[in-house]
N, C-alpha and C positions, 0 to 999 in steps of 0.2 A: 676725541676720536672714538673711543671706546665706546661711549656713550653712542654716539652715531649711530656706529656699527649695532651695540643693541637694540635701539631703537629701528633700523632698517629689518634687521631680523625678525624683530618684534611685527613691525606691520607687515612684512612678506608671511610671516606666517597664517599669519590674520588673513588675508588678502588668499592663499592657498586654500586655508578653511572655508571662506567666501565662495571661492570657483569649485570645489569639492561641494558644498552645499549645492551651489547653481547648477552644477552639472547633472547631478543627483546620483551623487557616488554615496552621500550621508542622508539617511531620510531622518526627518525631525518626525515623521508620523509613519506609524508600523503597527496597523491594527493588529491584536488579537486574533489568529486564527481560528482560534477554539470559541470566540464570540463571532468574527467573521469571514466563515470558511469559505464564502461563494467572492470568487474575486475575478476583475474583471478590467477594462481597457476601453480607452472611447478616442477614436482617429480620426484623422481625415487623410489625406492627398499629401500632408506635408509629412506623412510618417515614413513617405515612397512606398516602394514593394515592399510586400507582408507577407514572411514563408507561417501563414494559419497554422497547418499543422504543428509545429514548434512550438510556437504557441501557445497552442494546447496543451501539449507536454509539459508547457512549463508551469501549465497549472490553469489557465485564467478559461474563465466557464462564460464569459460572455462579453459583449464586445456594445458599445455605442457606436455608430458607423457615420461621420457625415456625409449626408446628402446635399443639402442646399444652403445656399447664404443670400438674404433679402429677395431681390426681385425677380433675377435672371442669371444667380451664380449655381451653377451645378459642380460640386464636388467631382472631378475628371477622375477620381480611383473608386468611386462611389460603387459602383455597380461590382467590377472585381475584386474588391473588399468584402460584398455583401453574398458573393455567388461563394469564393473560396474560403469564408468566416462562416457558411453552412457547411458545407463540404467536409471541414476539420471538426464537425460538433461542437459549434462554439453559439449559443444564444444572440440573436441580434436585435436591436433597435437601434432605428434610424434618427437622425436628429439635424433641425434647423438652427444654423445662426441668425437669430431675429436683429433685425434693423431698425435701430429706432424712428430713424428718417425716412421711411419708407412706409409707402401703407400697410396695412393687414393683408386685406385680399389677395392681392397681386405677389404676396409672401407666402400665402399658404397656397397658391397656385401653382407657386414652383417647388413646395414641398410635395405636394402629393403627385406633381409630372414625377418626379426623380423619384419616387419610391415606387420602385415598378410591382413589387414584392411583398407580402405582409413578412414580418418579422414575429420571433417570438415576444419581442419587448414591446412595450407600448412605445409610438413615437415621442419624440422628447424636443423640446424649445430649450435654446441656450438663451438665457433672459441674463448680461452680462454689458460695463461699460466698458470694458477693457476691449480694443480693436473694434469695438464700435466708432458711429457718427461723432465728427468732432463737436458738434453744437446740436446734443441734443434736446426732443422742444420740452417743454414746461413739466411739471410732476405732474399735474392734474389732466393733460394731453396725453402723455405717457400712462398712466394707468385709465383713461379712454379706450386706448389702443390695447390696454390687456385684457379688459374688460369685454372686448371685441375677437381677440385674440383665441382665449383659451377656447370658448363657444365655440365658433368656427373651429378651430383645429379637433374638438369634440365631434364635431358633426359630420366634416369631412375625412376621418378615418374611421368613425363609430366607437371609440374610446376616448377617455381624456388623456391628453400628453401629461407627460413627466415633465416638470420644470427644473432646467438646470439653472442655478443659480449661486452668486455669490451674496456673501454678507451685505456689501455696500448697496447691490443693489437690490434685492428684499425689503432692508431698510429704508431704503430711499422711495420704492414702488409698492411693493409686494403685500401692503398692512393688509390685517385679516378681511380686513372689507373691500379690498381692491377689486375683487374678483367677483360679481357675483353671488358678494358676501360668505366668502369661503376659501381658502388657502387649497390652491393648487397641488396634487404630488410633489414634491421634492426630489430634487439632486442634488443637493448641495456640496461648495466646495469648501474645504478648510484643509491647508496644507501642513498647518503647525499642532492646532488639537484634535479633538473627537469632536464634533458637529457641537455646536454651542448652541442647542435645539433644547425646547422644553420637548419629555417624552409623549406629551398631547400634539407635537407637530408632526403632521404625514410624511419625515424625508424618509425615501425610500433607495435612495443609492449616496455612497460619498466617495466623492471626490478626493483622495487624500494624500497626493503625488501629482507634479506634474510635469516631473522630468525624470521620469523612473527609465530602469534600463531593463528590456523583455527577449527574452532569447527570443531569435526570428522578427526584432522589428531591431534595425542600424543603429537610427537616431533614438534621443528622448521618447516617451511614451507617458501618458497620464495615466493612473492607475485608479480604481474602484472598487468599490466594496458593496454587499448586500447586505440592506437590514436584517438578517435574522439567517439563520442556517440553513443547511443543504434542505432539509424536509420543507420548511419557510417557501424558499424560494421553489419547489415543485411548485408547492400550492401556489404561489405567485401564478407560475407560470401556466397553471392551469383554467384558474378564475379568471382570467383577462379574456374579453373576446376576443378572435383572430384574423377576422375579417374588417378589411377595410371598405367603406361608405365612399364612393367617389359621387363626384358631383353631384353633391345629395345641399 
């Protein structure tokens, strides 16, 4: 009986630690502030209302805002995310759930409707299989469609997007020749290390929380980091063109 009893203990503890991790009461990653001062949050609809201001206060200097997902989903907090996350002084870029099952065109159509606004970030592509297509089509299809992808998203905002992405799928799409023969900007996610990047790869934001807890947002919250410090990031955000190319 004893034995039991330790043994039950033993895995409720375990199983405690588990939902303290999942909750994201324990972060396994806690970058450096003095390597990564500029920090930052990326949402949609599912975050609910967002008091910005607070926000702010609590530190985070820029925000990723979803606007659309595949052919004809418009993020419904899209817009009052984007008007009251200027309002507070908070940095924005807009960004698309791309769909594997769906075409190009008709995806970055309803990216550029929903972005009524240039932003100070460049817009950004979620390139991810997680809540994507259950049967998506072949790798050599697939990197077709990126192939197609980045161009276009190039031309119809007059910047190239930021590619959000994860490990599995980089590896699986994303090889140096995918694109036009050149690797994309980066976002990439990694929740457990520091970006598993050689220093010759362009990510330029990470990912490194995705159940963080942000004074002024209820629920979970993802959390972000800038490659390079406060001065870094001015000059980011200076060099980037600011005007968007419509139906161009």
């Amino acid at each position: 009986m004893r034995k039991l009893l330790l043994l039950a203990a033993m895995l409720g503890g375990v199983a405690g630690v588990a939902y303290a991790f999942w909750a994201g009461w324990f972060r396994l990653n806690t970058p450096s502030e003095s390597i990564f001062p500029v920090r930052g949050i990326d949402v949609s609809h599912h975050q609910g209302a967002i008091d910005w201001p607070r926000v702010r206060a609590a530190g985070v200097t820029f925000a990723y805002i979803k606007a659309s997902e595949g052919a004809d989903f418009l993020d419904p907090r899209f817009e009052v995310n984007w008007r009251a996350a200027k309002a507070a002084g908070i940095k924005r870029g807009a960004y698309h759930f791309f769909t594997l099952c769906t075409k190009v065109a008709p995806q970055i159509d309803n990216f550029v409707a929903a972005v009524f606004e240039v932003g100070e970030l460049p817009p950004a592509l979620d390139l991810e299989l997680g809540g994507n297509c259950a049967n998506p089509p072949a790798i050599e299809d697939v990197r077709a469609m990126l192939d197609e992808l980045v161009p276009l998203v190039t031309k119809r905002f007059g910047e190239p997007p930021i590619v959000y992405t994860t490990y599995e799928f980089r590896e699986r799409y994303l090889c140096p020749t995918c694109i036009n023969g050149s690797l994309p900007l980066l976002w990439i996610r990694d929740v457990i290390w520091r970006p598993r990047l050689t220093n010759a790869e362009p990510w330029v934001f990470w990912q490194h929380h995705n159940r963080a807890h942000v004074d002024g947002i209820v629920g979970p919250v993802d959390l972000d980091v800038f490659r390079g410090d406060v001065a870094a990031f001015s000059r980011y955000l200076d060099d980037r063109r600011l005007d968007i190319v419509r139906g161009k």
